[in-house]
C-alpha positions as CSV (number, residue, x, y, z in Angstrom):
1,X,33.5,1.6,18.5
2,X,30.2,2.3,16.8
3,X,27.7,3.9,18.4
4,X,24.3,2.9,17.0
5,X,23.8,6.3,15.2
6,X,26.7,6.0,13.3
7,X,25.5,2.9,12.4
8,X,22.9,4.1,10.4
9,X,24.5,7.3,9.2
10,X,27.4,4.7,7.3
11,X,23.8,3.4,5.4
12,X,22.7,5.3,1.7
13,X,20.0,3.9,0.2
14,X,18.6,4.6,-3.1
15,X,15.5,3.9,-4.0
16,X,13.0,3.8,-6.9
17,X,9.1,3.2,-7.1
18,X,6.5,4.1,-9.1
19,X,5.0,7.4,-7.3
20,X,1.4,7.2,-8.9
21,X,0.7,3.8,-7.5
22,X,-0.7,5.7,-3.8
23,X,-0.5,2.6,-1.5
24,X,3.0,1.5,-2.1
25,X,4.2,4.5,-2.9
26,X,3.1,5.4,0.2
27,X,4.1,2.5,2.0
28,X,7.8,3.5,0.6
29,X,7.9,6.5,1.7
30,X,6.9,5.9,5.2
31,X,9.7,3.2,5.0
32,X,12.4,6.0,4.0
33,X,11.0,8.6,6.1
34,X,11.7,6.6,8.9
35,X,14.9,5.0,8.0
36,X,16.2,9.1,7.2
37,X,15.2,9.6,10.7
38,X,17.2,7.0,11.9
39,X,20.1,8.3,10.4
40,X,20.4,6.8,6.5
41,X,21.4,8.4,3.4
42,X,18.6,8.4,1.7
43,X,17.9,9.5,-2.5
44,X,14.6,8.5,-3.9
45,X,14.1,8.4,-7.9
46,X,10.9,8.8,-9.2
47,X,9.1,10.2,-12.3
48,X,6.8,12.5,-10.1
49,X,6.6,13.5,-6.7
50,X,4.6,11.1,-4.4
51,X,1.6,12.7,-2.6
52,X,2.9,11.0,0.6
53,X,6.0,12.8,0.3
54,X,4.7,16.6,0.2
55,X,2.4,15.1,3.3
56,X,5.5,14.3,5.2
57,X,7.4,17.2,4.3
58,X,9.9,15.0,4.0
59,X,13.7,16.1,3.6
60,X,15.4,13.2,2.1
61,X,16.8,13.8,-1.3
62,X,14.3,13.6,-4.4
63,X,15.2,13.3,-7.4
64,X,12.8,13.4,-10.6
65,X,13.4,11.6,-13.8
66,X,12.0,13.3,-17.2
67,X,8.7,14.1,-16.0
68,X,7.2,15.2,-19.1
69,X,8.4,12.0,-21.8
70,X,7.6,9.4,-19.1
71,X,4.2,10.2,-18.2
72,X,3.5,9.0,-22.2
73,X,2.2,5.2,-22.4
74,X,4.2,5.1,-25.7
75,X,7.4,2.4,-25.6
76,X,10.0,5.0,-26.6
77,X,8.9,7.0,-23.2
78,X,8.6,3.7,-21.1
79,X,12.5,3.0,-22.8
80,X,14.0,6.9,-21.7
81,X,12.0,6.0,-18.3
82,X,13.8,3.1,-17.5
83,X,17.2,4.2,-18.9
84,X,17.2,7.7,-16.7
85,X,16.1,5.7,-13.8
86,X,19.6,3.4,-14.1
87,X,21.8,6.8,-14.9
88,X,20.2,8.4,-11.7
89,X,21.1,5.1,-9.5
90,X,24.2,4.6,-10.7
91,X,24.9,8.3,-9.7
92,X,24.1,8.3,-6.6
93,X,25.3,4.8,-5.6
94,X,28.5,6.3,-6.9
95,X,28.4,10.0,-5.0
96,X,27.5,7.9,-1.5
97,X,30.2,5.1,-2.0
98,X,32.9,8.2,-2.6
99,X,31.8,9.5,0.8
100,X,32.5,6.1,2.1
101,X,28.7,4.8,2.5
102,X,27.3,1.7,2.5
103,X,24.6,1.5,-0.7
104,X,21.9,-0.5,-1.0
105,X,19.5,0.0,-3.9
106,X,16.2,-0.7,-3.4
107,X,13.2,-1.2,-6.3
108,X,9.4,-1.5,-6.2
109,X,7.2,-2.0,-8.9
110,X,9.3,-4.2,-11.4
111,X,8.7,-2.5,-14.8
112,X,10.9,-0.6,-15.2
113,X,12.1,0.2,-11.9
114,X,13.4,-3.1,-10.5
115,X,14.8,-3.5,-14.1
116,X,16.9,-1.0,-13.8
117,X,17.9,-1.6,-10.3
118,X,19.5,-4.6,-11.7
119,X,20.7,-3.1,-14.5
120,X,22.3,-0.4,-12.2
121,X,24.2,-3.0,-9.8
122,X,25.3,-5.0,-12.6
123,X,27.1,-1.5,-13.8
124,X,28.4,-0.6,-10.9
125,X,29.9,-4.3,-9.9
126,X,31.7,-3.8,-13.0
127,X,33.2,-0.2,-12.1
128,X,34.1,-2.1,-9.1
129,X,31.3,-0.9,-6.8
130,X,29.9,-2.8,-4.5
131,X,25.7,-2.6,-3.3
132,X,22.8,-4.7,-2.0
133,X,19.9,-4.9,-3.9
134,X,16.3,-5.3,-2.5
135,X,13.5,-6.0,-4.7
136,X,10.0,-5.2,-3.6
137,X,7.5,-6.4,-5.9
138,X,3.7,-5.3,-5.4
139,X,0.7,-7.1,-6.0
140,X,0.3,-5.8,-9.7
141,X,4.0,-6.9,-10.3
142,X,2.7,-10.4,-10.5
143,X,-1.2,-11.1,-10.8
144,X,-1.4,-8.1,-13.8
145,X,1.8,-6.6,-15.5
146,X,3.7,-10.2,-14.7
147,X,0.8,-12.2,-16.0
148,X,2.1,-10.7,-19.6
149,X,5.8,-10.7,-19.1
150,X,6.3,-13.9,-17.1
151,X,9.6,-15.3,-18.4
152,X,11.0,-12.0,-17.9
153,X,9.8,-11.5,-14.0
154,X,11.0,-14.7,-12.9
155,X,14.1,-13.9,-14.7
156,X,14.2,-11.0,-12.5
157,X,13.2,-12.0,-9.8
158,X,15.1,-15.4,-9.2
159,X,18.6,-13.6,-10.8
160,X,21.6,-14.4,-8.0
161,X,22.1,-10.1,-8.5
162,X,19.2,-9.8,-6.2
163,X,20.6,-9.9,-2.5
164,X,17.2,-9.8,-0.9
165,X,13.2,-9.9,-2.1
166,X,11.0,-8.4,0.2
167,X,7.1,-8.1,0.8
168,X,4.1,-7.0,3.0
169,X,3.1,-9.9,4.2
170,X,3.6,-14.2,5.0
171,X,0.7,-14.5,2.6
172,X,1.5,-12.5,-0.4
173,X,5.2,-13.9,-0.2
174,X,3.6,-16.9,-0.6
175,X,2.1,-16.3,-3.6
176,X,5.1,-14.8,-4.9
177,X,6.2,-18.5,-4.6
178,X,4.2,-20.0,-6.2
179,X,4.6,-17.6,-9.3
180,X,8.1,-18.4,-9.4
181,X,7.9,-21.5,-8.5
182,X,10.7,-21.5,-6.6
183,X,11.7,-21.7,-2.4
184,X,13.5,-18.3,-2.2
185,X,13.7,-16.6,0.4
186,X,11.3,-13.7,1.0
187,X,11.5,-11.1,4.0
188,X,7.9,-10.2,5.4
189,X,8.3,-6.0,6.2
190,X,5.0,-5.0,6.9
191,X,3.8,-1.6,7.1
192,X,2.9,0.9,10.0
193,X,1.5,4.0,10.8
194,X,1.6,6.9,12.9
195,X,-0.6,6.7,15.0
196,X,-0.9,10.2,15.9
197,X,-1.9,11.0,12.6
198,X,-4.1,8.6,12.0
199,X,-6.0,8.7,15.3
200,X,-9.8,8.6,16.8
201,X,-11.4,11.7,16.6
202,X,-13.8,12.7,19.7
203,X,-17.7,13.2,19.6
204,X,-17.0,17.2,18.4
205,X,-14.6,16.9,16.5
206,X,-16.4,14.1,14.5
207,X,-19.4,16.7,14.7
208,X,-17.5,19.5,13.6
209,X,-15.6,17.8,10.4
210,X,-19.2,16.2,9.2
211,X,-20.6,19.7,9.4
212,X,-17.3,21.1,7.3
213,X,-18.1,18.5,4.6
214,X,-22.6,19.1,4.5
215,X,-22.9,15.7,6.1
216,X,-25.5,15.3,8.6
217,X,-23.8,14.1,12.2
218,X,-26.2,11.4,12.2
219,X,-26.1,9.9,8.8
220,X,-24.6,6.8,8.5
221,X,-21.0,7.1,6.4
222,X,-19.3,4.4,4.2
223,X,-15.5,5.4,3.1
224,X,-13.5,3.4,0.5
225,X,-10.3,4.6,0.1
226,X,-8.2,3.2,-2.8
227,X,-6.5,3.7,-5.9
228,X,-9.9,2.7,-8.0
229,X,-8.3,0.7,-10.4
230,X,-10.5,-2.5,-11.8
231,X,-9.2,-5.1,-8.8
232,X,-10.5,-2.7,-6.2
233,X,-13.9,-3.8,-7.5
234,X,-15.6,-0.7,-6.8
235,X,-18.8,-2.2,-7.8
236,X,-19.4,-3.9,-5.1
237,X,-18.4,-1.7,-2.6
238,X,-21.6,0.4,-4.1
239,X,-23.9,-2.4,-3.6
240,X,-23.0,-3.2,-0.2
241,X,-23.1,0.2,1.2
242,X,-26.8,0.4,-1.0
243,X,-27.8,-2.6,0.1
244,X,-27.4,-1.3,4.1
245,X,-28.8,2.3,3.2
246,X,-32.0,0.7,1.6
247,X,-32.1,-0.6,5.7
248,X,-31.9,2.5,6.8
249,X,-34.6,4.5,4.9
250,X,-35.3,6.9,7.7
251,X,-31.6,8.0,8.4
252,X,-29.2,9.6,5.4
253,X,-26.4,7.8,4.4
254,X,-23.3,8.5,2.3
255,X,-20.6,6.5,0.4
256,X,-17.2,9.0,0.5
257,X,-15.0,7.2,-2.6
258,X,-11.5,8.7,-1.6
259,X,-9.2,8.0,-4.7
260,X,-8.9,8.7,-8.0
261,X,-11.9,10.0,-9.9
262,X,-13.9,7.4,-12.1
263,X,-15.4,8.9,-14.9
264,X,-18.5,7.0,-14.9
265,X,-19.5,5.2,-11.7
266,X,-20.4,1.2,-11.9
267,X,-23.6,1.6,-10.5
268,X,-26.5,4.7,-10.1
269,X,-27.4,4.3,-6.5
270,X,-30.9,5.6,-5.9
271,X,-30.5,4.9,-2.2
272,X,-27.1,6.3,-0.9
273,X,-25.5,9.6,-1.8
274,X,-22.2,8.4,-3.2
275,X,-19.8,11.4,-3.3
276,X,-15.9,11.5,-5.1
277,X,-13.4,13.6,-3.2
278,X,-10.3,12.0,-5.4
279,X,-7.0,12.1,-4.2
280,X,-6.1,14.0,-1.4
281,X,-3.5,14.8,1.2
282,X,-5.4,14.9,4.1
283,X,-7.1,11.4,4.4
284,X,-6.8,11.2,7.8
285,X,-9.8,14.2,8.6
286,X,-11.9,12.1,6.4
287,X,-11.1,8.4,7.7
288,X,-12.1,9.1,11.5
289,X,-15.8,10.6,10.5
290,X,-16.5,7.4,8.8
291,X,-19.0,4.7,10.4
292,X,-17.6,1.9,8.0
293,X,-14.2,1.4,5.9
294,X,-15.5,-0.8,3.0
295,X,-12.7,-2.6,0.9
296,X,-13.6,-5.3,-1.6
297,X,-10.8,-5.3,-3.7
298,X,-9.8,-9.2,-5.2
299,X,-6.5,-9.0,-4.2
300,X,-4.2,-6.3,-2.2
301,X,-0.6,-7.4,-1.2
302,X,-1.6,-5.7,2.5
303,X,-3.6,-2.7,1.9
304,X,-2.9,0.4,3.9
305,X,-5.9,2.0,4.1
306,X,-7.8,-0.7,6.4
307,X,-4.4,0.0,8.7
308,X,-5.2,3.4,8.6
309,X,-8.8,3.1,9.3
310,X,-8.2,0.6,12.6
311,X,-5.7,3.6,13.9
312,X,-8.6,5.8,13.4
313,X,-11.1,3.5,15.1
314,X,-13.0,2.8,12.1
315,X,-14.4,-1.0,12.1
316,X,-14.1,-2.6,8.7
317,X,-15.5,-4.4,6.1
318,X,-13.0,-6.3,3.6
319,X,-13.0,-9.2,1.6
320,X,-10.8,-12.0,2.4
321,X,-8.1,-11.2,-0.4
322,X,-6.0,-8.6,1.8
323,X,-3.5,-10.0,3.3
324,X,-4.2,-7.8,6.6
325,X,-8.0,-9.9,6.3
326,X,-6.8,-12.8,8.6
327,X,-5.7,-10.4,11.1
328,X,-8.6,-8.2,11.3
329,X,-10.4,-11.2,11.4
330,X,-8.8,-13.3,14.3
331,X,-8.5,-9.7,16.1
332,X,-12.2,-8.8,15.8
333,X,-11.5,-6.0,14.2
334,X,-14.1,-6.0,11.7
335,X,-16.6,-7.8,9.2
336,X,-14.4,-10.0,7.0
337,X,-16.4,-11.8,3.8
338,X,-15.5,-14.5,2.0
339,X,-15.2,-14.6,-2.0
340,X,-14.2,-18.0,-4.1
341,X,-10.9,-16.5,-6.0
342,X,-7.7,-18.0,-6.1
343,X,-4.8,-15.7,-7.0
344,X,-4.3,-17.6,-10.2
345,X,-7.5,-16.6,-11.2
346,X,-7.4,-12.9,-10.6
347,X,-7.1,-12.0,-14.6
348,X,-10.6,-13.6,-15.7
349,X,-12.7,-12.1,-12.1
350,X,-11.8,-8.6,-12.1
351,X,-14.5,-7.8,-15.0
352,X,-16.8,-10.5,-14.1
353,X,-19.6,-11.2,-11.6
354,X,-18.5,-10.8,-8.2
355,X,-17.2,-14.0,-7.0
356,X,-18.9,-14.2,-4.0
357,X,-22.0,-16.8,-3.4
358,X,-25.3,-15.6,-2.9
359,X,-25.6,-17.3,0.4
360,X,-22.2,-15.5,1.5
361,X,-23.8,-12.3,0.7
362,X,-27.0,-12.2,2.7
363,X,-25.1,-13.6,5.6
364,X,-22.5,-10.5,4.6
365,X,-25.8,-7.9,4.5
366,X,-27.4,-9.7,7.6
367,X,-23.8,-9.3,10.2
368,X,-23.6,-5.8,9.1
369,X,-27.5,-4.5,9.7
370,X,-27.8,-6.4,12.8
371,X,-24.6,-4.9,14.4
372,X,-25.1,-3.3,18.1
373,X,-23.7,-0.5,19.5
374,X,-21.6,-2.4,22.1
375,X,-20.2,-4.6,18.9
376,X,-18.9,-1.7,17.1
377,X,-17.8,0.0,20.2
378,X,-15.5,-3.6,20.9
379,X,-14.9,-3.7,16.8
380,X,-13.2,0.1,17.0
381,X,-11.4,-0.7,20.5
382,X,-9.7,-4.4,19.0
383,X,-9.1,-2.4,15.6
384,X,-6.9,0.5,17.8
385,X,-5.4,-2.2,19.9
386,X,-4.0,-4.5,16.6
387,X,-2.2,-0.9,15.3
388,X,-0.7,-0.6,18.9
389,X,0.6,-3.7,19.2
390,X,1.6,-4.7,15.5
391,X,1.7,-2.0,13.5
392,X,2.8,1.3,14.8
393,X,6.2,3.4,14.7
394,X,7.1,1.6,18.7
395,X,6.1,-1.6,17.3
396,X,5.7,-2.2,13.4
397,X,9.5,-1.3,12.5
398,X,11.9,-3.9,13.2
399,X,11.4,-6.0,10.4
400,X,12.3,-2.7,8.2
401,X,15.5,-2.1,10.6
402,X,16.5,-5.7,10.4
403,X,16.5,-5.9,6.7
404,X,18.5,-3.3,6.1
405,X,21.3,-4.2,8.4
406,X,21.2,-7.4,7.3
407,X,21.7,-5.9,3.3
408,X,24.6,-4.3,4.4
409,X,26.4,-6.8,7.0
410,X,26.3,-9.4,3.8
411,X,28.6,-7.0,1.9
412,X,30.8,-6.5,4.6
């Protein structure tokens, strides 16, 4: 008889994502970490190594694909990229299925990697070895890389090779839809966090970081977290967190921009201190000083980092294009705006004005300045309490566990 260990110990799973990408990268490699713990097989191809996975000193098997040729943007490099990546899958799905395991191969971020996750079953069907494949797709899959190759995506995604397509969320699935026009079936596996990580600091220790960083432990402290690109709209984040420190002329305030560094910022603040710590390791000693998490990016397929910031008792302030919007807003746990996008119409808004209305805006400006004490207090309490009970390792994970037995019971 089974026990449930060796369960998941008959499970290998080899994966593939796109490391420089930080929130799904992440979000992977959470989702591995935990399935390794449980027991699986676990071999993750990539063409660096993911900062989330030096975080977790993680012990899972790595493997890097020419590093040096596929960093280059050139098509040659993108070609070797892509073929590597199917030689390392096919490897490995063929070392695990020697040793008698169960392999499902797993791909997010389509170009190349979901490619050549494809490719990779479709060579090992013929060698006569049988996998699952799950296809992830991410946000930039479809509204900015698949708004140039669309034949080819919903090709790839809608080919009868793919066992399962998976994504963060009810709302971005739907989406996914919509591009493909098509009913398929998508599973919802949202993400979670560890919640001891990512947790509230005290009154001193609060103090005591601020002091570490020459910020004043009573200035008021705006953090966006992100990978920067264009769709994070980083503009705007600047003139809301300006707009509030123009408020506030008798108290210091800062804008910490955790993420990549931008060369040249959108906007010269004359009224906030804006500083760029880029990407780091150690976000959660920088999340839990913060008085506000401001996101207004025009479309995230979940978007960790306002998880991360509830766990850490942050309140929010997010546009209504993150799939986790709806919940922070029917929990409470934060200021959620609202902008007049469609997803269709991603392309021609990241470079133009913001589409919000002006009316939208001062009501925005207005919620935020008049906030009490007792209403961020409630905001930080709901914001912890929506982490506990939706998205933490005791209570985010079965949608993870159950798609993955399901990948391999259909095989059986």
């Amino acid at each position: 008889m089974n026990t449930p260990e060796s369960k998941w110990n008959s499970i290998a799973i080899v994966a593939t994502t796109k490391s420089t990408f930080a929130g799904a990268a992440t979000i992977k490699c959470r989702f591995l970490e935990y399935l390794h713990n449980l027991g699986c097989k676990i071999t993750l191809i990539v063409e660096d190594i993911p900062p989330a996975y030096k975080k977790m000193n993680s012990t899972y098997s790595l493997n890097i694909v020419n590093p040096s040729k596929a960093k280059s943007a050139s098509q040659e490099a993108k070609e070797l990229l892509y073929n590597y990546i199917i030689e390392e899958i096919v490897a490995e799905a063929k070392d695990y299925h020697s040793k008698g395991q169960k392999v499902i191969i797993w791909g997010s971020h389509m170009f190349p990697y979901g490619c050549a996750c494809l490719k990779a079953k479709e060579i090992l069907r013929n060698q006569g070895i049988v996998t699952s494949l799950i296809l992830f797709p991410v946000g930039a899959d479809i509204w900015e890389i698949g708004k140039d190759t669309p034949i080819t995506l919903i090709d790839l995604l809608n080919s009868t090779e793919v066992d399962f397509l998976a994504t963060y969320s009810q709302k971005f699935s739907e989406e996914i839809k919509v591009f493909l026009n098509s009913a398929k079936s998508i599973e919802c596996v949202p993400p979670f966090i560890n919640e001891n990580l990512f947790r509230k600091f005290t009154i001193q220790e609060k103090n005591k970081r601020r002091k570490e960083l020459g910020l004043e432990k009573d200035s008021l402290i705006f953090i966006n977290h992100s990978n920067m690109r264009p769709v994070k709209r980083l503009d705007f984040t600047i003139m809301i967190a300006d707009e509030i420190a123009k408020l506030r002329q008798h108290q210091p305030c800062h804008l910490l921009l955790i993420g990549p560094k931008i060369p040249s910022l959108p906007i010269i603040s004359l009224s906030i201190n804006i500083h760029q710590i880029d990407t780091i390791n150690d976000v959660e000693t920088y999340l839990p000083i913060a008085d506000f998490c401001i996101n207004t990016s025009l479309h995230d397929s979940f978007n960790t980092a306002l998880l991360e910031s509830m766990s850490c008792g942050v309140p929010t302030i997010t546009s209504d294009r993150p799939a986790i919007a709806e919940v922070i807003r029917e929990n409470g746990a934060g200021v959620v705006f609202n902008t007049h996008i469609q997803s269709k119409d991603l392309q021609s808004e990241i470079y133009g004005d913001y589409p919000i209305s002006s009316t939208e805006y001062l009501r925005l400006i207005n919620q935020i300045s008049k906030l009490t004490e007792i209403e961020i207090k409630k905001m930080q309490d709901l914001g912890q309490r929506t982490i506990s009970e939706n998205y933490s390792l005791s209570s985010g994970t079965k949608h993870l566990r159950n798609l993955i037995l399901k990948a391999v019971s259909e095989k059986e």
